[in-house]
C-alpha positions in Angstrom: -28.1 -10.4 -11.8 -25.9 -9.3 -14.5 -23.6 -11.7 -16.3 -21.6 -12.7 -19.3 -19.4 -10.5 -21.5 -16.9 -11.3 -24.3 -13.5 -10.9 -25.9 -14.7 -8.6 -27.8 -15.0 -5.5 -25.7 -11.0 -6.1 -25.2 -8.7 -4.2 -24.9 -10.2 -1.7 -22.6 -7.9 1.1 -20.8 -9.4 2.2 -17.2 -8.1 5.3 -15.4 -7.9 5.1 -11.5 -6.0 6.4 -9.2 -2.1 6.0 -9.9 -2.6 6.7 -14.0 -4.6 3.8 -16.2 -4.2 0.3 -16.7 -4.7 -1.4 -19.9 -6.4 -4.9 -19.7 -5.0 -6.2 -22.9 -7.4 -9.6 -23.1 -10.3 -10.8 -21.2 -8.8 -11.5 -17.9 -9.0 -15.6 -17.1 -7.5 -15.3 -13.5 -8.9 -12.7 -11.2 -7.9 -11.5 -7.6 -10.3 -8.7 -6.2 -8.6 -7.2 -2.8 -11.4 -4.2 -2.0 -14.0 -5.6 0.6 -16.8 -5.3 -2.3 -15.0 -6.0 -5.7 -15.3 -10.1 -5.0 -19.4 -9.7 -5.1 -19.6 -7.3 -8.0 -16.9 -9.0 -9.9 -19.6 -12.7 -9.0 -22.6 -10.9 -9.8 -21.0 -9.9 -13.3 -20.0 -13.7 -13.7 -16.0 -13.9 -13.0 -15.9 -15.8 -10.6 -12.0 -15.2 -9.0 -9.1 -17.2 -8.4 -8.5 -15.3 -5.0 -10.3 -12.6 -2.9 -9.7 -10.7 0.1 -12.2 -9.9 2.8 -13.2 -8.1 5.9 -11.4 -8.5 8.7 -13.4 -11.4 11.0 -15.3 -12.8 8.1 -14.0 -16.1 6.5 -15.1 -16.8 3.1 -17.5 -15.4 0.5 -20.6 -13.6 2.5 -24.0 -15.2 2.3 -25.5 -13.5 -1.2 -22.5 -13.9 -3.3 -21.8 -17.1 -2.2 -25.6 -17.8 -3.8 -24.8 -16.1 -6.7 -21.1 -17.6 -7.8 -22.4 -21.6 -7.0 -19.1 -23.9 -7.2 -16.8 -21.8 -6.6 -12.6 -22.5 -6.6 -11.5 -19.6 -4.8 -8.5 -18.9 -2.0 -9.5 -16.4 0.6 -6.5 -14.2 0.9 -7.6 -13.0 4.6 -7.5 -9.3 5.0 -6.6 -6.8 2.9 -4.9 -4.9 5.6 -2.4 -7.7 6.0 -2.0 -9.0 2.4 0.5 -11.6 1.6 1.8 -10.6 -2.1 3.7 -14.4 -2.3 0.9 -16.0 -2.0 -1.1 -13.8 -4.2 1.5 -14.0 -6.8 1.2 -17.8 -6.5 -2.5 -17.8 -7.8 -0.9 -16.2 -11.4 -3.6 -13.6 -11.9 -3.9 -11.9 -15.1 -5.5 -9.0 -13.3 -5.9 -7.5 -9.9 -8.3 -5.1 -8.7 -8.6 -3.1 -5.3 -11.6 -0.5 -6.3 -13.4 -0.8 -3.1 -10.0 -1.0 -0.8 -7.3 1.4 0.8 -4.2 0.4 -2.2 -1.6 3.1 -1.8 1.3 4.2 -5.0 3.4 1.9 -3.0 1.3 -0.8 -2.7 0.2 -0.2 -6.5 3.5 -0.6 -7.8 4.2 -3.9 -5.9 1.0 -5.3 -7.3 1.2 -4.1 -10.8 4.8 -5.9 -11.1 2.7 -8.9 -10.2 0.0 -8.2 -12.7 -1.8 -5.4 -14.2 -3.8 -3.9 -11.9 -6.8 -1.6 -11.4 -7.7 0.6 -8.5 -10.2 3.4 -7.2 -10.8 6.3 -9.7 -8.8 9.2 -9.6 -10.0 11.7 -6.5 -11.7 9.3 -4.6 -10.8 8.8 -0.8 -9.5 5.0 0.4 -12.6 2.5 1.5 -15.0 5.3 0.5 -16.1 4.9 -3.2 -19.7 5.5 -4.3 -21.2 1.9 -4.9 -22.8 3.1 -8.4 -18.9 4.2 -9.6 -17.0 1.1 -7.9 -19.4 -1.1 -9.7 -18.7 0.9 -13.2 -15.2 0.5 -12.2 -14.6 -2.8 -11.9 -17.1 -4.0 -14.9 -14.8 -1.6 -17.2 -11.7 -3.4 -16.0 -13.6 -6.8 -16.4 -14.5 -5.5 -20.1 -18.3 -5.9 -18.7 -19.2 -2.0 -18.5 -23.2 -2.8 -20.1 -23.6 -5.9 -17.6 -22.5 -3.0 -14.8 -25.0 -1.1 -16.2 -27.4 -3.9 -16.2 -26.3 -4.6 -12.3 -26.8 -1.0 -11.1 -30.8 -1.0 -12.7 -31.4 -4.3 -11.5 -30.4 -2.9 -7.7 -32.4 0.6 -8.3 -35.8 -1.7 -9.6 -35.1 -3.7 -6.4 -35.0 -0.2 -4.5 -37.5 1.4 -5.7 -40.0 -2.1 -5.5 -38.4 -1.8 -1.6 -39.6 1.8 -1.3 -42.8 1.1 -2.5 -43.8 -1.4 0.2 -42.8 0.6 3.0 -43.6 4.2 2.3 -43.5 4.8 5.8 -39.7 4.9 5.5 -40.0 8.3 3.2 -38.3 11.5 4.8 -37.6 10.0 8.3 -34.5 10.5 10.0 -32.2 7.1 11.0 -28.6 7.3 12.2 -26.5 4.3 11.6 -23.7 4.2 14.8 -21.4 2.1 16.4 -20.3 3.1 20.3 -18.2 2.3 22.8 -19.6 4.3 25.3 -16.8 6.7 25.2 -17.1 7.7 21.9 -20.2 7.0 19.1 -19.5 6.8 15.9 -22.1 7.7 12.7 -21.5 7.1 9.7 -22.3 9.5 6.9 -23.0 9.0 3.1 -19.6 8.7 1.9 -19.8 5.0 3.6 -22.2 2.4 2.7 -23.1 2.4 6.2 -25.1 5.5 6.4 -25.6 5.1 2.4 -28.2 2.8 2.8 -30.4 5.3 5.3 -31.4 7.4 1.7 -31.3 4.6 -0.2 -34.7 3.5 1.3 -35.7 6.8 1.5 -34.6 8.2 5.2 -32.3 10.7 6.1 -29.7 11.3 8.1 -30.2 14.2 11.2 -29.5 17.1 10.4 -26.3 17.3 12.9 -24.7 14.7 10.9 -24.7 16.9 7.8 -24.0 20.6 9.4 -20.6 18.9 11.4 -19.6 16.9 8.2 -15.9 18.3 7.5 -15.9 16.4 4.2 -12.5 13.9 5.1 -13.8 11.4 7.2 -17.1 9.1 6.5 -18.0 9.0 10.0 -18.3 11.8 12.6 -17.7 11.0 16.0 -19.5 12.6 19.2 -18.7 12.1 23.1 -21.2 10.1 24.8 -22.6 13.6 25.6 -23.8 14.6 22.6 -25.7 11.4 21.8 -29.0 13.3 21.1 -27.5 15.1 18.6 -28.6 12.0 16.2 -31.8 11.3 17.9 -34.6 11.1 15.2 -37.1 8.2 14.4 -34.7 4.9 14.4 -30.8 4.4 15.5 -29.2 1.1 14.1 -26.6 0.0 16.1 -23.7 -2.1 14.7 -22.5 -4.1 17.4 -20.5 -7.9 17.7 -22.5 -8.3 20.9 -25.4 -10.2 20.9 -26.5 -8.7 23.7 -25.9 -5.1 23.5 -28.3 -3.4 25.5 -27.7 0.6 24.4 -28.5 2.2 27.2 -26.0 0.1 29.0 -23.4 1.4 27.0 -25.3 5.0 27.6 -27.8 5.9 29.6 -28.8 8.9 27.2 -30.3 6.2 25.0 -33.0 6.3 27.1 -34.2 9.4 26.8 -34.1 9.3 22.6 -37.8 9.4 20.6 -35.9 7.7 17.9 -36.6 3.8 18.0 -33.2 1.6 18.6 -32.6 -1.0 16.5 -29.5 -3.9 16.8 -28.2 -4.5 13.2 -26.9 -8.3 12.8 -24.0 -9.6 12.1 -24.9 -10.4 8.5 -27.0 -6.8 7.7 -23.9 -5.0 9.6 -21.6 -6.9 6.6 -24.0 -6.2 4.0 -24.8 -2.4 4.3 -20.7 -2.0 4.6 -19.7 -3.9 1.3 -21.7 -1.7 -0.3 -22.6 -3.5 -3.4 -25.4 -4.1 -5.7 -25.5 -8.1 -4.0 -25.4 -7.1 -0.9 -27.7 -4.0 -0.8 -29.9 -6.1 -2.5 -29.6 -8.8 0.9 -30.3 -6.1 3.1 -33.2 -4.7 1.1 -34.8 -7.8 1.9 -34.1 -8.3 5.5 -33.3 -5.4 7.2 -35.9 -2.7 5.7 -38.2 -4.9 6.5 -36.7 -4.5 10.7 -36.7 -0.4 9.6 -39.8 -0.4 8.3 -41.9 -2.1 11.3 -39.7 -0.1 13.8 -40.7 3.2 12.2 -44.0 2.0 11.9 -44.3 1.2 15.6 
């Protein structure tokens, strides 16, 4: 993956959100707080002082934990429930939340901690493109070629993905989570149901045509399951034992093959990020692939 950058490149002035922030120096002490910004800040070799996470997951996930090696970190827990005293205790010389949900009030508390960097201006909370959050962050990080770099490294590793399983090309997968009442499916505005075209599927067609353009998921009764029904479903469950048609017996009746994501893919395809795409380009296309296939 992409790495080192200089001095040089500094200072750099990035526009997000709430106006611009100007990184004055290469930043020496690091806290990312979107769910995604700790592996893309790794993969473009800062390694942070501090990092928030998903909610549930403790520590770094699987493929930046490979990438960053010795790492001296403090997991600052969820993002939803950050504790500014404690991140103020780690003395960061920047913060960044590109890939999180930080509000103008939020944004002024942490910029009187340190100057800080968020989403770009008219994008939605939790729901920036992986490509922009990654230019993002490596502009911030005075990295933006190594960004560059990143981004073609993933879209080689796509397209090599695409390659071996050309059976994946114009089908139609749903990515859902359900509670029997109510199923979820997420839509391209979430890594989620991202990753569908990124290996070369595409959503059904209902997704699209009831897409009101706020939310990045679109939720139907347990009804109007079908409406998704296409060549695969990926479930996203905690339950190692999720048995969809338990949860609804309309599953039964769909041509679409139904596949349980794990734990780890589930985390992957939600970060959203150049690392963990890559993770899930290698083991859960693979699942895709052979349950299209079959």
């Amino acid at each position: 993956m992409a790495g080192a950058g200089g001095g040089s490149a500094f200072p750099v002035t990035v526009e997000h959100e709430f106006g611009e922030t100007t990184v004055e120096s290469e930043p020496q002490r690091v806290v990312t707080l979107g769910w995604g910004d700790v592996d893309n800040a790794i993969a473009l070799g800062v390694n942070p002082v501090g990092y928030t996470r998903m909610p549930g997951v403790a520590g770094l996930h699987p493929w930046a934990e490979d990438t960053a090696g010795e790492i001296d970190a403090a997991d600052l827990g969820s993002a939803i429930e950050l504790d500014y005293e404690e991140l103020a205790s780690l003395e960061p010389d920047l913060i960044v939340d590109v890939q999180g949900g930080t509000d103008a009030e939020q944004y002024s508390r942490l910029s009187s901690i340190a100057p800080t960097v968020v989403r770009p201006a008219g994008t939605n909370p939790w729901q920036v493109d992986r490509a922009v959050a990654t230019r993002q962050l490596a502009r911030a990080l005075g990295r933006a070629e190594a960004g560059d770099e990143l981004l073609a490294e993933l879209e080689e590793h796509v397209a090599q993905t695409k390659a071996r399983f050309p059976q994946l090309e114009g089908k139609t997968g749903a990515v859902v989570r359900s509670d029997g009442a109510t199923t979820a499916v997420y839509n391209d505005r979430d890594g989620r149901g991202q990753f569908i075209e990124t290996i070369g599927m595409q959503a059904p067609e209902a997704i699209g045509s009831r897409d009101d353009g706020t939310s990045f998921t679109l939720e139907v009764s347990a009804e109007e399951v079908e409406l998704f029904d296409g060549d695969v479903v990926l479930f996203l469950t905690d339950d190692e034992d999720f048995v969809p048609s338990h949860d609804n017996e309309l599953f039964e009746r769909f041509d679409a093959a139904l596949l349980i994501v794990d734990p780890r893919e589930r985390q992957a395809i939600s970060v959203n990020t150049p690392l963990s795409i890559a993770y899930a380009l290698d083991t859960l296309a693979p699942r895709i692939a052979e349950a299209v296939q079959n």
